[in-house]
C-alpha positions in Angstrom: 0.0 0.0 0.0 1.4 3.1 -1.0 -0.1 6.4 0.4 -0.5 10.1 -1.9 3.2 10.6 -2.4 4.0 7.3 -3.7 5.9 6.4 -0.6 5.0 2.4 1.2 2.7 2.3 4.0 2.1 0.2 6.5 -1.2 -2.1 6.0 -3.7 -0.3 8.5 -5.6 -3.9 9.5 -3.0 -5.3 11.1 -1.5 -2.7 12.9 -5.2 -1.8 14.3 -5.0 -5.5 15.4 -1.9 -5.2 16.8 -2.9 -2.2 18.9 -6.1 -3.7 20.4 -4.5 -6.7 21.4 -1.5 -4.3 23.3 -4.9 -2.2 25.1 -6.4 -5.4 26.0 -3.0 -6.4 27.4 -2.1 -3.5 29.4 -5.9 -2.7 30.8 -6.5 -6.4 31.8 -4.8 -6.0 35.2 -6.9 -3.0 35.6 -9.8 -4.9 34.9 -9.1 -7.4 37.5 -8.8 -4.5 40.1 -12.1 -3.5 39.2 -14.3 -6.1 39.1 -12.6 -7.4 42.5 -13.7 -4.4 43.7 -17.2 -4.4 42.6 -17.4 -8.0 43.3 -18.4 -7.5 47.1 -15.8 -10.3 47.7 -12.6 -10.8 49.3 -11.5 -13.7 46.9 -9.4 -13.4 43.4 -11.1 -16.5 41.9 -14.6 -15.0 40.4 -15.5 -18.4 39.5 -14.5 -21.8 41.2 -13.5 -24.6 38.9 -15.0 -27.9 39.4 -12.8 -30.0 41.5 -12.6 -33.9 41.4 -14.5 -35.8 43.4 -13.4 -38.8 45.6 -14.3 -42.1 44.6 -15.6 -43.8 47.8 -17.8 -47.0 49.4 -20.5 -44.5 50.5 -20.6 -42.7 47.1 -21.0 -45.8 45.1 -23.5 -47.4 47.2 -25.6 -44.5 46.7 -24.9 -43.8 43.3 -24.8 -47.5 41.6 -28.6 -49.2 42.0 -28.0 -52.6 44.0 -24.5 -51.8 45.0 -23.9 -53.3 48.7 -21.6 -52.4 51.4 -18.5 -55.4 50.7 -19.3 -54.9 46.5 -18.5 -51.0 46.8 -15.4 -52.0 49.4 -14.0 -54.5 46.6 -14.4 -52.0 43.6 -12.8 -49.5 45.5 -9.6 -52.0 46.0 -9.8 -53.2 42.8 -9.6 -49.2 41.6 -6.7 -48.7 44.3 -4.4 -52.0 42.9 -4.7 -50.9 39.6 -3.6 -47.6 40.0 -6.8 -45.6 39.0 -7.5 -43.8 42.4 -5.0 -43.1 45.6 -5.2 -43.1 48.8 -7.7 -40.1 48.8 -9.8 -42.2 46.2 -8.8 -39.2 43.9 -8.7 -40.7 39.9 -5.3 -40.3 38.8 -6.1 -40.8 35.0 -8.9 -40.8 32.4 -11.2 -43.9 33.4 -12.0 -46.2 29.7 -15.0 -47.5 29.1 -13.4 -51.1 27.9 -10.9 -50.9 30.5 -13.3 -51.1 33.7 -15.3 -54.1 33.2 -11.6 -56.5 33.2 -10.8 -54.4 36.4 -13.4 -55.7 38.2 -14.3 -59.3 40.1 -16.1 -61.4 37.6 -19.5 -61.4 40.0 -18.9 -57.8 40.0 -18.7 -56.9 36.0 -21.9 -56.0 35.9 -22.0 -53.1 37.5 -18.9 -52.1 35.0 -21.3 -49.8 32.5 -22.8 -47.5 36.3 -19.0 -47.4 37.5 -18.0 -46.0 34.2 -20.6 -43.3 34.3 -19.8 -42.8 37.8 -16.2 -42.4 37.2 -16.3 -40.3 34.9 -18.8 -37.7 36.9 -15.9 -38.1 39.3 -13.5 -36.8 37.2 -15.1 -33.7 36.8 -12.8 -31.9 34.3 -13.5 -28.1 33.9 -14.7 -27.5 30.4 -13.0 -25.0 28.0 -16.2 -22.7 29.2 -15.3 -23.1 32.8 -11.4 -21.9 32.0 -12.8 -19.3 30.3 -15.1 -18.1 32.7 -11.9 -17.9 35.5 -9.9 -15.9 33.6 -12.9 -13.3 32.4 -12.7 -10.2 34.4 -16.8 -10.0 35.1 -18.2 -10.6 38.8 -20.8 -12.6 38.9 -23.2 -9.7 40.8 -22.3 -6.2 41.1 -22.2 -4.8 44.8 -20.6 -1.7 46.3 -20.2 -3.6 49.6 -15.9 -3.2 49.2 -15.9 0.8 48.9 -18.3 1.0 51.5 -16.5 -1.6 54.4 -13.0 0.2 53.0 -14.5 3.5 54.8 -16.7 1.8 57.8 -13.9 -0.7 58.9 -10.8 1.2 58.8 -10.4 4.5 59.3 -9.5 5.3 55.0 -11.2 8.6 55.1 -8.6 10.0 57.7 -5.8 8.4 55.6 -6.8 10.0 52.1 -7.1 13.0 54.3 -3.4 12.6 55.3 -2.4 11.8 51.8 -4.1 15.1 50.3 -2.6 17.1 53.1 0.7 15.7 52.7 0.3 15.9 48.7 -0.8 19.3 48.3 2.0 21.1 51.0 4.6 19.1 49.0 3.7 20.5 46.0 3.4 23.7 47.2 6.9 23.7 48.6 8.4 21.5 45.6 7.0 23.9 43.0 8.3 26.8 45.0 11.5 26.0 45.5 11.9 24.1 41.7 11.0 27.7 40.4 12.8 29.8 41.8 15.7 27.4 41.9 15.3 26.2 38.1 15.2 30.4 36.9 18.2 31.1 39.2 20.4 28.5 37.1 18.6 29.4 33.8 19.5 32.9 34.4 22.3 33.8 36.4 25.9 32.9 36.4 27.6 32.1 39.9 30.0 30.0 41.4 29.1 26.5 41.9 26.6 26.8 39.4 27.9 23.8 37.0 28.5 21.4 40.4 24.8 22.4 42.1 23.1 21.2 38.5 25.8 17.8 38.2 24.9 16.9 41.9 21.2 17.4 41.0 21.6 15.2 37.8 23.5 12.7 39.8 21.1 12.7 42.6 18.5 11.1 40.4 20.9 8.1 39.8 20.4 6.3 42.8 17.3 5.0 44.1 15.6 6.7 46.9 15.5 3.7 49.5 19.4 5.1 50.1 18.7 7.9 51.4 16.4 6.2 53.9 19.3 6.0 56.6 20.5 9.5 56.3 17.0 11.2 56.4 15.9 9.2 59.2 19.3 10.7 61.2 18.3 14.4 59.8 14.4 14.2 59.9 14.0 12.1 63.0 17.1 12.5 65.6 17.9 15.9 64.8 15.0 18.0 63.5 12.4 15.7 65.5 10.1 15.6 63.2 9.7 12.2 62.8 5.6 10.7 62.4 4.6 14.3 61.4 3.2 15.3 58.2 6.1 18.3 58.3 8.6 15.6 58.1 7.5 13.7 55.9 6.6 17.0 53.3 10.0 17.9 53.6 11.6 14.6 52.7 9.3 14.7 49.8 9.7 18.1 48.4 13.5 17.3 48.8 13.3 13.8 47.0 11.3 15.5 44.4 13.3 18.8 43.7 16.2 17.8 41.5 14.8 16.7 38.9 11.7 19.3 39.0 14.6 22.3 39.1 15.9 20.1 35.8 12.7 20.2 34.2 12.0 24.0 34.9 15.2 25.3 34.2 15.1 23.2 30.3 11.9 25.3 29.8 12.8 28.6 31.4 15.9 28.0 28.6 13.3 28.0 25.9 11.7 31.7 26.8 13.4 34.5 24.9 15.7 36.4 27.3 14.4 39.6 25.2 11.3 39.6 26.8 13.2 40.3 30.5 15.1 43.0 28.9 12.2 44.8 27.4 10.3 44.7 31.0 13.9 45.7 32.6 14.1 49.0 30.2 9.7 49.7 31.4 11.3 49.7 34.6 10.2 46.5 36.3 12.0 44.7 38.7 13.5 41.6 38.9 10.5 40.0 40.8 7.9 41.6 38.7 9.5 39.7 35.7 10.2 36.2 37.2 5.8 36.1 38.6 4.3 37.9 36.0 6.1 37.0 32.7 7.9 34.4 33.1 6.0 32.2 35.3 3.0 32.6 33.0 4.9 31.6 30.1 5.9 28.7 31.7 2.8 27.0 32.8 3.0 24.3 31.1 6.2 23.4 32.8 5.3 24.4 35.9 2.3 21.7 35.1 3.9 18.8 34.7 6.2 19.6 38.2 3.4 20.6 39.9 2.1 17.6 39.0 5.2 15.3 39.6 5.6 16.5 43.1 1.6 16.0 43.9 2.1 12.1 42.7 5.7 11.9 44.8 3.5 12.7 48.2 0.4 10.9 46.7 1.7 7.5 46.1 4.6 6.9 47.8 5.0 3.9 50.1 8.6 3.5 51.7 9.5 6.1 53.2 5.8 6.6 54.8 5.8 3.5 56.2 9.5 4.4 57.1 8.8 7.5 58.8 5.1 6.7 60.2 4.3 4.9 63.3 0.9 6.2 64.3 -2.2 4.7 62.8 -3.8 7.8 62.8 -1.3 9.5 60.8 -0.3 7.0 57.9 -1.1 8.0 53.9 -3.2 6.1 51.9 -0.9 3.4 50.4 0.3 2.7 53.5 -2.9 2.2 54.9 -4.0 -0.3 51.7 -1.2 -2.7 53.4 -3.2 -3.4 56.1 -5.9 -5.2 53.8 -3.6 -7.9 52.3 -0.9 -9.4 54.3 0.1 -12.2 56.4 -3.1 -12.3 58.5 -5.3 -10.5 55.7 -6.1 -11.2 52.5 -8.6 -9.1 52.1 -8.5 -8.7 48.2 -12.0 -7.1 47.9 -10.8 -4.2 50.0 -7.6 -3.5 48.8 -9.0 -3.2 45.0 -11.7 -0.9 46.3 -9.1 1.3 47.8 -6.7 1.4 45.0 -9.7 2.4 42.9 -10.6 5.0 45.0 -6.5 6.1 45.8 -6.0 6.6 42.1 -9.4 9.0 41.5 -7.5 12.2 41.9 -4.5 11.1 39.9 -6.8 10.4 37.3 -8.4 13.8 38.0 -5.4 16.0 37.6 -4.2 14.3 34.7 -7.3 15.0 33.0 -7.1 18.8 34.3 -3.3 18.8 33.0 -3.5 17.0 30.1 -3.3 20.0 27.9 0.0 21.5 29.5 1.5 17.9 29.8 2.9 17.3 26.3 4.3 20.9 25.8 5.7 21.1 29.3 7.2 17.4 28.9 9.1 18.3 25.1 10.0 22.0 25.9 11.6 21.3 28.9 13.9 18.8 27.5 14.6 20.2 24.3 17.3 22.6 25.4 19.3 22.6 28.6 
């Protein structure tokens, strides 16, 4: 296929084929979340697969017409020597129907043709329908049951509280000080100018579970701030800031510097530029950090668990732990809370979405 200037073309079928199946594959986990949630149950398995069924004297007796007592205790033994049951009088293999009647006791081959059918009732292999059903993400009834116990049997609504609290003074701060701190290296020239970015860019190379030992000796034993939601803000507007002052300080690098000289020679003063030209001119930047630093304070699990010892005071996902774990497994819970942990996420990327692909390429283009 060729398209209007003669140039080949991908075939559009297949690669609309090859992009549902990648959708299906990456929403299917998110499906699961959600009908576990609105399942009303604590379980993972929507449907239960038919198990097999044990092949004993009291279940032929009442299942084979003029079966006694000592017949039923002989077939069983008979099934035993052979093999085709074990000690649970679970069938090991596929009973044949030519193959039971030379298992038995010659007095006893008459009942070969009811075994059979029993047997194989026994067996109780789950159809291709029953397979399918367990791995379809579809409850069997709807219920709201999970999002309401997540509220009336833990205290959640606290939690989310904390997690908002905590999420919005981070941002707050982060964006702050990424601002200010991201136009101070677009702009000016001073000594250790070069290092402060490096460490910044290096910063990001480790993971932030190392720095779990040395803010726990800053936050906790010297500032004493430790299960407070100033502590923790402060560890996450500082975990969040390097790579926020990167991102700000790429996009302030994009805004002519003609623009601050022309408001310099009106007369207006350095702080009049950097909040009401600058900063408006980079929204979009200030967009995506703003919402980088809310998801940092929103989502994070370590270091609140780390720095948190009060019920009353743990986040959200730290709170979700307490549905699933050694003691709990409490599945239906813990998808209903996730659900309802991800709603604002959801809701600020939606707000965003229109600053988030500008403030994403600008910012790295140059810088």
């Amino acid at each position: 296929m060729k398209d209007k200037a003669g140039h080949d073309e991908l075939p559009h079928l297949p690669l609309h084929i090859f992009l549902i199946i990648f959708v299906l594959i990456a929403t299917y986990p998110i499906l699961w979340v959600v009908t576990i949630a609105l399942s009303g149950k604590q379980s993972l398995a929507l449907a239960t697969l038919p198990d097999r069924i044990a092949v004993t004297e009291e279940r032929l007796v009442q299942n084979i017409p003029g079966l006694n007592d000592e017949e039923a205790t002989a077939i069983v033994e008979a099934l035993e020597n052979a093999k085709w049951i074990d000690e649970r009088g679970i069938l090991t293999l596929k009973p044949e129907r030519d193959k039971v009647a030379p298992l038995l006791p010659a007095e006893l081959s008459k009942y070969a043709e009811p075994l059979h059918k029993d047997l194989m009732v026994c067996l109780a292999e789950p159809s291709t329908l029953d397979r399918l059903r367990a791995i379809t993400p579809w409850p069997e009834t709807f219920s709201l049951e999970n999002f309401r116990a997540v509220f009336r049997d833990q205290p959640f609504g606290r939690w989310i509280i904390n997690s908002a609290v905590i999420a919005t003074a981070t941002t707050i701060l982060g964006v702050f000080l990424a601002c200010t701190a991201g136009y101070a290296f677009s702009r000016f020239s001073f000594p250790g100018r070069r290092a402060g970015l490096m460490s910044f860019l290096v910063s990001q190379m480790f993971p932030g579970t190392l720095m779990l030992v040395p803010l726990y000796i800053i936050v906790v034993q010297w500032l004493q701030l430790g299960s407070s939601r100033i502590g923790l803000t402060l560890i996450y507007a500082t975990t969040s800031i390097p790579f926020c002052v990167w991102m700000l300080k790429g996009y302030f690098d994009t805004i002519p510097k003609e623009l601050e000289e022309a408001a310099l020679i009106d007369g207006a003063s350095p702080g009049v530029i950097f909040w009401r030209i600058v900063l408006p001119l980079a929204k979009p930047a200030v967009a995506v950090t703003a919402l980088f630093s809310f998801m940092t304070g929103w989502n994070e699990f370590i270091q609140a668990a780390t720095f948190m010892d009060k019920e009353e005071l743990y986040t959200a996902p730290v709170g979700l732990r307490f549905f699933v774990g050694g003691f709990s497994q409490q599945w239906g819970y813990f998808s209903a809370g996730a659900i309802i942990v991800s709603i604002p996420i959801v809701i600020l990327f939606l707000f965003l979405q229109k600053y988030l692909v500008s403030g994403l390429t600008a910012g790295s283009v140059k810088g």
